[in-house]
C-alpha positions as CSV (number, residue, x, y, z in Angstrom):
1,X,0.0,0.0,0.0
2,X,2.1,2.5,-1.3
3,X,1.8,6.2,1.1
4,X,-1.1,4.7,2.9
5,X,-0.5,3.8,6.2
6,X,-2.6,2.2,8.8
7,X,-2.3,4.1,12.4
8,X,-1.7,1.7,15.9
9,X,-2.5,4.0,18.8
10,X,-1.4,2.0,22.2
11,X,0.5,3.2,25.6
12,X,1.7,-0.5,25.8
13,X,5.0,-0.9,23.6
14,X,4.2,-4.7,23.4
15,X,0.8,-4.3,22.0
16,X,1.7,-1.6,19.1
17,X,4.6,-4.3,18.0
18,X,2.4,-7.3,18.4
19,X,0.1,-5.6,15.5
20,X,2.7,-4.0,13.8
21,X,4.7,-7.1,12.9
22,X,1.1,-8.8,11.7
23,X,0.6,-6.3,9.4
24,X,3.6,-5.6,8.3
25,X,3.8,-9.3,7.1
26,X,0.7,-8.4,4.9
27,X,2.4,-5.6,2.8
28,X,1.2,-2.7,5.1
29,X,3.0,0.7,6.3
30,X,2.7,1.4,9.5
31,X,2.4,5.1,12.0
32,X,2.5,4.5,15.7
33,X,1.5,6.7,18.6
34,X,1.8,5.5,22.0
35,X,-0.6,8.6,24.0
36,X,-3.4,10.5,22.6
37,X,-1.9,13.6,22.3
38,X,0.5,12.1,19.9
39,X,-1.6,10.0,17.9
40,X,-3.6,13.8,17.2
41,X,-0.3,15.0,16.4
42,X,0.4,11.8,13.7
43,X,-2.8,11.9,12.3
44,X,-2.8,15.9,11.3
45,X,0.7,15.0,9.5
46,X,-0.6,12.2,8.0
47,X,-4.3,12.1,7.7
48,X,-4.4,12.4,3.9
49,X,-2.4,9.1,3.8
50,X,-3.9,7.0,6.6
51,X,-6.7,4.5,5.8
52,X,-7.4,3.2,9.1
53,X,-7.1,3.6,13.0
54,X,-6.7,0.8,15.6
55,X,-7.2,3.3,18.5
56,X,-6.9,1.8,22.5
57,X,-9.8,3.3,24.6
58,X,-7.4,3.9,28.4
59,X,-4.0,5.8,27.4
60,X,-2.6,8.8,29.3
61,X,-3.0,12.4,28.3
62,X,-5.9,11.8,26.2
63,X,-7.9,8.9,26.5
64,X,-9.0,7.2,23.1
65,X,-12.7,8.4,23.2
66,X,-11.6,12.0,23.2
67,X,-8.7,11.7,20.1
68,X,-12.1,9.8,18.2
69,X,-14.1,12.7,18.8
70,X,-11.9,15.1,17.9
71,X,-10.5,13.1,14.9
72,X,-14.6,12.6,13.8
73,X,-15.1,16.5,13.7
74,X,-13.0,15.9,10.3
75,X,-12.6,12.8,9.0
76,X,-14.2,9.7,8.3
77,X,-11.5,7.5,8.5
78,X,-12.0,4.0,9.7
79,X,-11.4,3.0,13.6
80,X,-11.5,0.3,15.0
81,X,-11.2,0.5,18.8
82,X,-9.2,-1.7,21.0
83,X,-10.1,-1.9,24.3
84,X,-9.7,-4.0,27.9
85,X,-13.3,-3.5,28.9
86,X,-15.7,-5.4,26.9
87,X,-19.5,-4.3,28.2
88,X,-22.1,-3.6,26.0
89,X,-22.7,-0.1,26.7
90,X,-19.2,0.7,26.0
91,X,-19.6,-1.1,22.7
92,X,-23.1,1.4,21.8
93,X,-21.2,4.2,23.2
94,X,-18.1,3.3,20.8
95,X,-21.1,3.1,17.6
96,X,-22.6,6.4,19.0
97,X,-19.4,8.0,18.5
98,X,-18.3,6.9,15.2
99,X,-16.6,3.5,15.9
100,X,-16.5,1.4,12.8
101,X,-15.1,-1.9,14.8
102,X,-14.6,-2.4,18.2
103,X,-12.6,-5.5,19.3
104,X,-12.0,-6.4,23.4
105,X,-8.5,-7.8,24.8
106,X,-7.3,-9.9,24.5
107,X,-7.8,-10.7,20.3
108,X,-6.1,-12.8,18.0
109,X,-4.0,-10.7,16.2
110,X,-4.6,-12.8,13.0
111,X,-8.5,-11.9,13.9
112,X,-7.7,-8.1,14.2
113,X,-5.9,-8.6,10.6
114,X,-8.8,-10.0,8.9
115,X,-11.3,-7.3,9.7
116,X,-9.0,-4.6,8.7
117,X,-8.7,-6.3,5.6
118,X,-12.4,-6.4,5.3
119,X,-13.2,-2.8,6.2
120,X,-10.4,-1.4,4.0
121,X,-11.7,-4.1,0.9
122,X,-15.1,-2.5,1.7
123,X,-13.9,0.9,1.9
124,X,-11.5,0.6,-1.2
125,X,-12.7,2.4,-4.7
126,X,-15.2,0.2,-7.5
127,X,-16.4,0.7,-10.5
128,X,-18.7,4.1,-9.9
129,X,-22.0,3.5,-9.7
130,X,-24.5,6.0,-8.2
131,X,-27.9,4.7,-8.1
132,X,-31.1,7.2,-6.5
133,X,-33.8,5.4,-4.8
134,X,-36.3,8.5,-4.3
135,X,-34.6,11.3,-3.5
136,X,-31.5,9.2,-1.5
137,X,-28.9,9.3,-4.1
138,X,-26.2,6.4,-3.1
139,X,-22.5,6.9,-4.8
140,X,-20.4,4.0,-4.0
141,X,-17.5,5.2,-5.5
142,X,-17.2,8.1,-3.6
143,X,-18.9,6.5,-0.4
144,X,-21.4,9.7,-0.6
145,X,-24.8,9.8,0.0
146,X,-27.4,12.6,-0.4
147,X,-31.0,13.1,0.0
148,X,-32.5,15.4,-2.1
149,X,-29.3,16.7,-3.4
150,X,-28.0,17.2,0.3
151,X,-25.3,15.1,1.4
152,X,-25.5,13.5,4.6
153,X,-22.7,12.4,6.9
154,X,-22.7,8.8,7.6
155,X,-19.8,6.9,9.8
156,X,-18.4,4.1,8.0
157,X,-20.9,1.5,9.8
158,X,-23.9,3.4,9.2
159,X,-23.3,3.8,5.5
160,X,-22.5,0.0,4.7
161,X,-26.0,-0.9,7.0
162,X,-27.9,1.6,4.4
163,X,-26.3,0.2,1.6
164,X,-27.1,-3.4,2.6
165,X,-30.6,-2.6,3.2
166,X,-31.2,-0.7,-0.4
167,X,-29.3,-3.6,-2.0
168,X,-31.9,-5.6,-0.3
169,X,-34.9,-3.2,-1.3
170,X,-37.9,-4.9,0.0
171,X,-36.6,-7.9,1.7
172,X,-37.2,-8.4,5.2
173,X,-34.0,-8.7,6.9
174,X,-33.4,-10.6,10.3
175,X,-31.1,-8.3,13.1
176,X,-28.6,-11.9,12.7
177,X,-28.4,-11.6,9.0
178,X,-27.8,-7.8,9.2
179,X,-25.6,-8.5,11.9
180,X,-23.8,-10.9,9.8
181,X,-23.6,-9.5,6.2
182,X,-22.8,-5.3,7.5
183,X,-20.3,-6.4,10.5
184,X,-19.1,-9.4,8.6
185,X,-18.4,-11.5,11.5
186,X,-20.4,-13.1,14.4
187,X,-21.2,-10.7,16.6
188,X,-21.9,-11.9,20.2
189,X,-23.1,-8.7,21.8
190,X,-26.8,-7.5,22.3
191,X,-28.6,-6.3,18.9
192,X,-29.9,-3.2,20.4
193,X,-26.5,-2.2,18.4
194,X,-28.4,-2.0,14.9
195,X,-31.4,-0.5,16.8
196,X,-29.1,2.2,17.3
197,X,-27.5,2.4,13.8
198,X,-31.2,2.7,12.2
199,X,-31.8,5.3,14.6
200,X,-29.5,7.7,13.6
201,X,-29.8,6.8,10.2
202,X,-33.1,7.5,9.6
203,X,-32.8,10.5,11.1
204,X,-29.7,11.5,9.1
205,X,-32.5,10.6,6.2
206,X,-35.1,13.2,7.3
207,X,-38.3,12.2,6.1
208,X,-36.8,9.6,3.7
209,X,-35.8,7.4,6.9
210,X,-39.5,6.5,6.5
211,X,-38.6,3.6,3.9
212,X,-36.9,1.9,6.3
213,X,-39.5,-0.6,8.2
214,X,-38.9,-2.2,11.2
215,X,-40.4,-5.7,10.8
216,X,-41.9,-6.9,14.2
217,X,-40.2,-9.9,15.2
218,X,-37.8,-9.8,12.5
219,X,-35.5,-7.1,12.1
220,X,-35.9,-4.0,9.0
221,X,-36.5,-3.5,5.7
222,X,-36.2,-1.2,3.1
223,X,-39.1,-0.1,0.8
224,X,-40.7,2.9,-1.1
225,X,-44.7,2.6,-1.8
């Protein structure tokens, strides 16, 4: 991946080599920072040349959920949090924020790997192809999306949900097959998590985040009468 680097954010040496040496043996370049103050510092050298974030939540100076805030206030850049503490309301309050992934210690490294191959496949540039479905105009090249000539910010999470549901226009989908097809692995926490995704994107949508149903007893789906 030539000038694109992926960014390990860690206060424990160990850690930031562990996942450094896994994906460096898959081709990529790597930026370390080892507090938050300096991984704000790395990424406003390098944010036009960094395609993904494996931020720890508990560092000093600047804890992980602050350098995501301030790092979501202008970018859309994939993170995937790392973090000790493995409750589900930190998991919603990661998604809330912006989190793409969010992965508890320990991991298998060759785990963490794999999904950062998937979100930056998913995130990486196809043939262009911008299709409208009433007034919510999808560009999957450019990852944009607008309603009614508007564009909308979506986190990285939210868009891919959308996306799966207007690929699956008027298809009821189950919360375990969303669960499985948007976060691309089995996901063991509570599904109140895509509760919360739909929430904000329907009201991201405006009046447009009518066409997305909820399905009693089943999940959502997405159709225009």
């Amino acid at each position: 991946m030539i000038n694109e680097y992926i960014l390990i954010v860690d206060d424990e040496s160990r850690m930031r080599k562990l996942i450094k040496d896994f994906l460096m043996a898959k081709g990529f370049s790597i930026l370390e920072a080892e507090d938050g103050e300096k991984a704000l510092e790395v990424f406003e050298n390098y944010k036009n040349n960094i395609s993904l974030i494996l931020l720890d939540v508990m560092m000093p100076k600047l804890d992980g959920w602050s350098v995501l805030r301030q790092i979501r206030q202008e970018s859309k850049v994939p993170i995937i949090m790392l973090t000790a503490r493995g409750e589900e309301q930190d998991e919603l309050f990661g998604f809330e924020l912006g989190v793409d992934e969010y992965i508890s210690k320990p991991f298998s490294p060759k785990i963490l790997v794999a999904r950062v191959e998937a979100i930056l496949k998913r995130t990486g540039k196809s043939a262009k192809e911008v299709t409208d479905y009433n007034g919510i105009e999808i560009d999957k090249e450019g990852r944009t999306v607008k309603v009614d000539g508007k564009q909308i910010e979506l986190s990285l999470r939210e868009y891919e949900l959308l996306t799966y549901l207007v690929d699956n226009k008027n298809i009821a989908l189950s919360r375990d097959k969303i669960l499985n097809n948007v976060w691309n692995y089995d996901y063991y926490g509570d599904s109140r998590t895509i509760d919360s995704h739909i929430k904000k994107i329907r009201h991201k949508l405006g009046k447009k985040g009518k066409y997305i149903k909820t399905m009693r007893g089943v999940g959502y789906k997405f159709e225009i009468m």
